[in-house]
N, C-alpha and C positions, 0 to 999 in steps of 0.2 A: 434196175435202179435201186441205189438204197434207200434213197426218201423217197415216200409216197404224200401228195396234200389231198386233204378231203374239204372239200366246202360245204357246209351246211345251209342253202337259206332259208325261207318261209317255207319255199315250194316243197321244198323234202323233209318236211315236217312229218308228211302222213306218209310216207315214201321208206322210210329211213336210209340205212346205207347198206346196200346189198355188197359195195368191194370189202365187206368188214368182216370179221369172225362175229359167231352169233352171242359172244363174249363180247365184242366190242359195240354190238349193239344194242346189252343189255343197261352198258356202264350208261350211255345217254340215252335213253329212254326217258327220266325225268327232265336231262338239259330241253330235249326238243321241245318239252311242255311248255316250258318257261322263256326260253330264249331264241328269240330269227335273229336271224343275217349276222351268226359267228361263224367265223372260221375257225374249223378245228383242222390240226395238224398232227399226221401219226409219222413217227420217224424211229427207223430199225437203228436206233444206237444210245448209247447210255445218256443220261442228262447232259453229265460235263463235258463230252463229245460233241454234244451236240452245240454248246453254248458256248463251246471254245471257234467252231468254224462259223456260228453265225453269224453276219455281220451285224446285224439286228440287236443285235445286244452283246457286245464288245464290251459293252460300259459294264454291264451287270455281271459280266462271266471277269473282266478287274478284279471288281469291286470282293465275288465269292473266292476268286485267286488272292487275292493277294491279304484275306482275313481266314485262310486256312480253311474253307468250307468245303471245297474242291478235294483237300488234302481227305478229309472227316469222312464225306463221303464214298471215298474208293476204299479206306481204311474198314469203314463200316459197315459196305457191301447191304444196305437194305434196300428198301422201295419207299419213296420220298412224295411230298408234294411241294413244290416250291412255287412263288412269286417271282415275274421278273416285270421289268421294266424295258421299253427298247429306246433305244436312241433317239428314236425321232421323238418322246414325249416329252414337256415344259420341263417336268422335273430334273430331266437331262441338259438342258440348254448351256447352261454354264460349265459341266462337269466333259474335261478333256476326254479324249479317247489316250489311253498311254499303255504298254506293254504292260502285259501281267506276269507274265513268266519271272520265276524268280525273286516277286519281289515279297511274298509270302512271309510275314514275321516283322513289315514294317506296321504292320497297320493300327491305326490309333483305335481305344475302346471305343469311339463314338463311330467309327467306321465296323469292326465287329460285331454291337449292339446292332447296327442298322441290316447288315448281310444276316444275322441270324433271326432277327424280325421276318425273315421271307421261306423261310423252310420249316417245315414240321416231318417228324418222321410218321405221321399218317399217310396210307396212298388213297386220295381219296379223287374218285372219278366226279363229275356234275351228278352222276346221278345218285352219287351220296353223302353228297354237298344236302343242307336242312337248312330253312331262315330260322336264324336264330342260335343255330350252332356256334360251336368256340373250339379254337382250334389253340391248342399250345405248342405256339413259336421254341426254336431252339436258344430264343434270348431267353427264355422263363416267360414271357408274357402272351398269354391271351389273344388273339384277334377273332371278332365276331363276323358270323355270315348272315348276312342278309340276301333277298333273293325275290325279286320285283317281278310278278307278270304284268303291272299297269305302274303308269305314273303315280309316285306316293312321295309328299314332302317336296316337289322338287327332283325327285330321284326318277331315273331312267328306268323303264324295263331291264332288268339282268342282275348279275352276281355282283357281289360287292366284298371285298374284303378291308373290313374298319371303315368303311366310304368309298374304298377304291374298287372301280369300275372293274370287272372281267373284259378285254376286248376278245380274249380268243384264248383255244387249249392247246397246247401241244403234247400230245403223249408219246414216251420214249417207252428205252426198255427195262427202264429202274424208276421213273419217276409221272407225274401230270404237272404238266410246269403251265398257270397262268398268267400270260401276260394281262399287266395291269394299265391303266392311265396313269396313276402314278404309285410315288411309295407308299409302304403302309406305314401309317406311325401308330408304333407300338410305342409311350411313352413311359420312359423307365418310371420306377416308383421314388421316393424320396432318398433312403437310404444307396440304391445303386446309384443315383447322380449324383451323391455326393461322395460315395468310394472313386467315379470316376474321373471326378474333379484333378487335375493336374497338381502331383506334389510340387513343381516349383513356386508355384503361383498362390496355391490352396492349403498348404502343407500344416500350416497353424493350424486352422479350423478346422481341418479335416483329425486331430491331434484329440482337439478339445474334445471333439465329438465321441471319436472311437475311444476313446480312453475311458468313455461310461458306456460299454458294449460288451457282453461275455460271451465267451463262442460255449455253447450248454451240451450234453450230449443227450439225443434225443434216442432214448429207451425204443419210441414206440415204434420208430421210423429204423430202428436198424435191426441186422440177420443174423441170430444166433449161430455160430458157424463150430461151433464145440466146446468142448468142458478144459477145462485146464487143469494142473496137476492137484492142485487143492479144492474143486470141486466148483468152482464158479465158473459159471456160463462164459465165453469167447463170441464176441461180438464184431460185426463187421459193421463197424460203429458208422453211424451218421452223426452230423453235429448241426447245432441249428445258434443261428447267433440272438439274441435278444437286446435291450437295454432297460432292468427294472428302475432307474434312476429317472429313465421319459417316460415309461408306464406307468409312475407312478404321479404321474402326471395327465393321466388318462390318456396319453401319445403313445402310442404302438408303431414305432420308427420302421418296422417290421410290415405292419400289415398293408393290404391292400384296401381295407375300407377305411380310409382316415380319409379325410380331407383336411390339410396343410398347406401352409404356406413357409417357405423357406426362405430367409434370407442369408446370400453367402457373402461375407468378408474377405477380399484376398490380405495374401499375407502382408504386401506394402501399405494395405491400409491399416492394418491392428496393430504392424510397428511402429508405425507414424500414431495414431491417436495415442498407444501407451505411453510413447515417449513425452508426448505433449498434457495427457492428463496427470502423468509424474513431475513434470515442469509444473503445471499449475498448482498440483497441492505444495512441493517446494517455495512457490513463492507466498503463500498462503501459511507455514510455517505448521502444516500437516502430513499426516502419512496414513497413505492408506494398505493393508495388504494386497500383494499382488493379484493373488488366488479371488478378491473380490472384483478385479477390474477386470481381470481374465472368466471369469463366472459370468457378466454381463453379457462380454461378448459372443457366447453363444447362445446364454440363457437367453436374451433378446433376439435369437433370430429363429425362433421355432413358435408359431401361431396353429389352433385349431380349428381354426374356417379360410378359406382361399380366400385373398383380396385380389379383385380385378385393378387395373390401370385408375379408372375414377376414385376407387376407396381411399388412395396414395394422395389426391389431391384435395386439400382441404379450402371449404368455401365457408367464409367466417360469418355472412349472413344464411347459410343454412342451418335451419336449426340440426339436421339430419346428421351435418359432416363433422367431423374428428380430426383434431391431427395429432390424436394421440392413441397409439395401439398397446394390448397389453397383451404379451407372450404367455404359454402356459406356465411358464414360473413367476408371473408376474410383471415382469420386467417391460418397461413405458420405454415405447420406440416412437418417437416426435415425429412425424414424415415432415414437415416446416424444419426442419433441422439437419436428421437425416435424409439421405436419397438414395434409391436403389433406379435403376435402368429399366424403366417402363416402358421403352421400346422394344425391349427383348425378353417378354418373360418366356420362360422354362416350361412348356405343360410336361406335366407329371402324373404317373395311374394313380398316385393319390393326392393332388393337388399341384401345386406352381412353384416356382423357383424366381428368383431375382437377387442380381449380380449388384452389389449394394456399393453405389460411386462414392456416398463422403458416409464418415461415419466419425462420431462423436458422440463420447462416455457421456450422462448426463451427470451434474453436477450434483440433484437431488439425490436421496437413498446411496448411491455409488462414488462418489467423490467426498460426499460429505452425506453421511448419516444425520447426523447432528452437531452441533457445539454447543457443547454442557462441562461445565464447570460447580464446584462446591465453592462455600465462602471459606471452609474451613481449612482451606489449603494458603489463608493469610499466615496461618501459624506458622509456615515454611517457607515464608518470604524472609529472606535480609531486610535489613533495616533500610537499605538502600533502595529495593527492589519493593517495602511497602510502602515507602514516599513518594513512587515512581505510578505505580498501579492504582494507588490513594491516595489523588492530588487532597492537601490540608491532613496528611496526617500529621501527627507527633506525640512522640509518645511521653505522655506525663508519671504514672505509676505503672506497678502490676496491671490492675484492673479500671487506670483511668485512662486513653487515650483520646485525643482529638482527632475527626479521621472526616472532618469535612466543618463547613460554615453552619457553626449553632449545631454540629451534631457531635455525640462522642460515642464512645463504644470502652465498652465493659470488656468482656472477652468472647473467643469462640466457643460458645455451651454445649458441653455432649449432652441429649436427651434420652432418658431411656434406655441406654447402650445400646448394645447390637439389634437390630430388627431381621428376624429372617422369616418372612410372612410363609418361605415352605424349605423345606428341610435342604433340598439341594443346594439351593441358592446361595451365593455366599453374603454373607454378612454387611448392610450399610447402617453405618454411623449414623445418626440424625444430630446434625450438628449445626445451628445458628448462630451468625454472627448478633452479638446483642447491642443494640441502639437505642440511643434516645436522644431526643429536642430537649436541650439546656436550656432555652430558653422561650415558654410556650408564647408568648406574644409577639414572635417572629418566627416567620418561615425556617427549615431547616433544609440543607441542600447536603446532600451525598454523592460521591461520585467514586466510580473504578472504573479500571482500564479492564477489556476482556483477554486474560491470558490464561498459558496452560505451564505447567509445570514440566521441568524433564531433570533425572540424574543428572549433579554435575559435583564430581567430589573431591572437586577445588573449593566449592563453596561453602559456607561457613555452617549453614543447614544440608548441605546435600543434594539441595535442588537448586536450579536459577530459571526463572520467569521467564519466557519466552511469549512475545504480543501474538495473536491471531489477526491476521491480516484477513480479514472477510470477505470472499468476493461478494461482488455486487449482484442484486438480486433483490426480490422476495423473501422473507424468513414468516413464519409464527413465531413472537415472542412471548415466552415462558419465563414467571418464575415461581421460586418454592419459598413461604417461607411457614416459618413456626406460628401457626391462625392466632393461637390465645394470646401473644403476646406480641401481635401486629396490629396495631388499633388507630392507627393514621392514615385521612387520608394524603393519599401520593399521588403528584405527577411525574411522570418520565418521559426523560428525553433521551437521544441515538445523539451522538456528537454533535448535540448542543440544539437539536431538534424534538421539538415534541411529536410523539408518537400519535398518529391520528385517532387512536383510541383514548387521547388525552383533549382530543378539541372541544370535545365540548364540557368537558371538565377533570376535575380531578380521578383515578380509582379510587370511590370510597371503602374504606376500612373494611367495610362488613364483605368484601369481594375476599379479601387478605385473612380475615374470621376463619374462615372456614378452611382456609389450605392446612394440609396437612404435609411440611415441606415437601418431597416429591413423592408420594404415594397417589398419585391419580392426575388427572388431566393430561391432553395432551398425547403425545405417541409415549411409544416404547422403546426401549431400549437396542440396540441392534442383536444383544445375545441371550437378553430374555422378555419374553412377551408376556410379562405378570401383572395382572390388573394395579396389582399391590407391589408394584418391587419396578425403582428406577424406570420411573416416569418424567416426563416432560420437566412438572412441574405443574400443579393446581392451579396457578392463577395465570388463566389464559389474559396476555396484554396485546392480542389481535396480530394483525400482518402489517409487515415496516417492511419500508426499502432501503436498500442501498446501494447511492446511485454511484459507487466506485469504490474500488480493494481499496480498505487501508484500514490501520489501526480502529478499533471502536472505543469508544467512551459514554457509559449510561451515567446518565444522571439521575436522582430521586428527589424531588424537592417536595420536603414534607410540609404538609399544610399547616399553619399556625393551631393551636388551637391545647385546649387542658389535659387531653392525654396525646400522648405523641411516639408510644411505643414502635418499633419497628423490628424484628427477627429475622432478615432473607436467610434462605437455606440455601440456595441454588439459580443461576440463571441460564438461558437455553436461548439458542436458534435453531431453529429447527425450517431445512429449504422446503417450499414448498412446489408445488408438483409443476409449477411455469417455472422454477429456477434450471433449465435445462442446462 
């Protein structure tokens, strides 16, 4: 006969096997310690031989055929230890039985990944099998042994490979193939599930990603193999990939000790949001750079702690719960907003994965940094274009104009010239619009429409006014004016609404004292973060809403009273972090 079966049970524990060489008795000397009632199986023929006529595992001699493993090993002619699975186990239930032959070259990376998770080129018998061992898979990955002589955790007496039970051995004449209860999962790391992501579907992200990734050559890891003609060493080079743009980010996309959490984007979803975040600033009559909306989308889906299914769901009477995550660049992912597939997350050797259903840019920081405007961009309005934006102007002299009820204006004052509080920087004007109450025994009212300027060199200045359409939201409003020479107090109103930091009374003067038009309060800039240099605006006038896009109109209505000076330098919205 060519096969021979040997059974092992309790009783020949202290027995061993006398039909065996005193070579095969040596290899399980520790199994009998450890494990009764396996069947071991000894068979005169190579692995593939063997798994090709068993019926027993048809499915698993497929699965090695047709991912080239079958091909690998007769190519490679060593001594093996593999994993298999038979037919009859749950994790089979579903998976056809279908010819193998031939179909070698079809097979997808998630089906390759899983065949090479079961072979090591180690030949390792039970009896040099260790609890605690690690054995590296021909995927790159790792699997640990464990090895039970009593019940521990729930776990059976016996081998285990990653949790998977040993039922029995089979020794051939190139390999020890154990069958298992089920597969082993060796879970890819971050970086390989995301090269293995499908280009039709993934192709964007997978783009954004790799495109901050440098394949490096690694000195240490490669074989001096000779000198070349001008004296430098010849290397049988190895290369090693890295990304220092997420290192520096403390994320090592690379390593095996991160824990992360992934979120992926397909490509019909970042076509669809770009298309529709570029519609919204269109109607909004802004623009944003590409490269910033494209930046989000992947800056926000890279986290450095795993979130389970519960984190995802936000509960508003716990004080505990969040629905707002922030990525290692920073970047605010809403989970009330966004949604990723909490049915099906991803384990990964260094964390989780989820396949992300609606996605949407937020409107804070990424659609809109801010809206900031100078007063001194009046000087660049037509005539037409400042009766429009300055409901009650008209213009009497040089430096006398009417530019609202009971108020007039002098001109726009440059203070100081240039300010460059550090040398890179470039250059801002400190420039006030200058006001005053004509008449101090009545109220004085001011009013502008919020708009921005753009080249137009049909126009008679060069520029033509263009309204900002606001959407609705949350804002901090900010402004800047010139302190010593703002000595009234103001209230203000949003299209014809007082501001709730005006209910219980006016802003008095001494708030306005002390601004130094935009050198402090407030955020910063989106392209420089200077204490001193293109700020908000000093005088914080709190958070407004707006309960629908459309054109804005501030009003200032200055209080009666002996001095009634006013200077604004600048006004701001700025969204705040609910403006999603």
């Amino acid at each position: 006969m060519k096969k021979i079966r040997y059974i092992i049970a309790s009783a020949l524990v202290s027995i061993g096997l006398c039909a065996c060489t005193d070579t095969w008795d040596s290899h399980y000397s520790k199994w009998e310690t450890v494990i009764d009632n396996t069947e071991i199986q000894a068979v005169d023929e190579s692995a593939a031989d063997f798994l090709k006529t068993a019926q027993d595992y048809s499915k698993m001699y497929e699965l090695f055929d047709k991912t080239g493993v079958i091909k690998t090993w007769q190519e490679k002619n060593l001594m093996y230890t593999i994993m298999v699975v038979g037919n009859e186990s749950t994790a089979n239930a579903n998976q056809p039985v279908t010819k193998a032959e031939g179909s070698e070259g079809q097979a997808t990376a998630e089906e390759i990944f899983k065949a090479e998770a079961h072979i090591t080129d180690a030949l390792l018998s039970p009896s040099n099998l260790e609890d605690g061992q690690r054995l590296l898979m021909w995927n790159g990955k790792y699997v640990t042994v464990r090895i039970y002589d009593e019940p521990v955790d729930g776990m059976e007496p016996g081998i285990y490979f990653n949790g998977s039970k040993v039922k029995k051995v089979i020794k051939t004449n190139n390999a020890y193939i154990y069958d298992l209860e089920d597969y082993i999962n060796t879970p890819k790391a971050l970086m390989e599930y995301l090269k293995d992501l499908p280009d039709e579907e993934y192709s964007i992200f997978k783009e954004m990603v790799l495109s901050r990734t440098q394949r490096v050559f690694d000195k240490a890891a490669s074989t001096p193999i000779g000198i070349d003609k001008t004296g430098n060493t010849v290397y049988d080079s190895v290369f090693t990939e890295k990304s220092q743009y997420f290192a520096d980010k403390k994320l090592d996309l690379y390593s095996e000790n991160i824990t992360a959490t992934l979120l992926v984007p397909s490509n019909d979803l970042i076509e669809n949001e770009l298309k529709e975040a570029k519609e919204k600033l269109k109607s909004w009559n802004m623009e944003r750079e590409d490269s910033i909306l494209n930046n989000w989308i992947f800056q926000t889906a890279f986290f450095s702690k795993k979130y389970v299914k519960q984190d995802f769901i936000y509960n508003e009477s716990d004080p505990t719960s969040t629905q707002d995550f922030y990525s290692v660049f920073d970047q605010q992912w809403r989970t009330t907003v966004n949604k990723v597939d909490l049915d099906n997350p991803v384990e990964l050797s260094n964390g989780v994965a989820y396949k992300i259903t609606s996605l949407k840019i937020p409107t804070n920081k990424i659609l809109i940094w801010r809206i900031k405007e100078r007063f001194e961009t009046f000087d660049q309005l037509t005539d037409e274009d400042k009766k429009y934006y300055y409901p009650g102007y008209n213009y009497i002299s040089t430096y006398l104009k009417d530019i609202g009820e009971n108020v007039q204006m002098n001109r726009v004052k440059q203070y100081v010239g240039a300010n460059q509080p550090k040398p890179w920087l470039p250059a801002v004007y400190c420039r006030s619009m200058m006001l005053w109450v004509v008449d101090t025994d009545r109220p004085g009212i001011f009013k502008f429409k919020c708009y921005r300027l753009v080249e137009d060199k049909a126009s008679t200045t060069g520029f033509t006014a263009v309204p900002y359409k606001i959407p609705a939201g949350p804002y901090n409003f900010y402004m800047g004016f010139n302190g010593s020479r703002s000595q009234v107090n103001a209230t203000f109103y949003l299209n014809g609404k007082k501001i709730p930091k005006c209910e219980s009374g006016p802003i008095p003067s001494s708030t306005m004292k002390g601004s130094n038009h935009d050198r402090s309060g407030g955020g910063y800039s989106e392209l420089y973060k200077d204490s001193r240099y293109d700020r908000d605006g000093s005088t914080d006038l709190g958070v407004v809403i707006f309960d629908k896009t459309e054109e804005l109109e501030v009003t200032i209505e200055f209080t009666k009273g002996a001095k009634s000076d006013m200077e604004p330098t600048t006004w701001c919205f700025r969204p705040t972090v609910d403006l999603y």
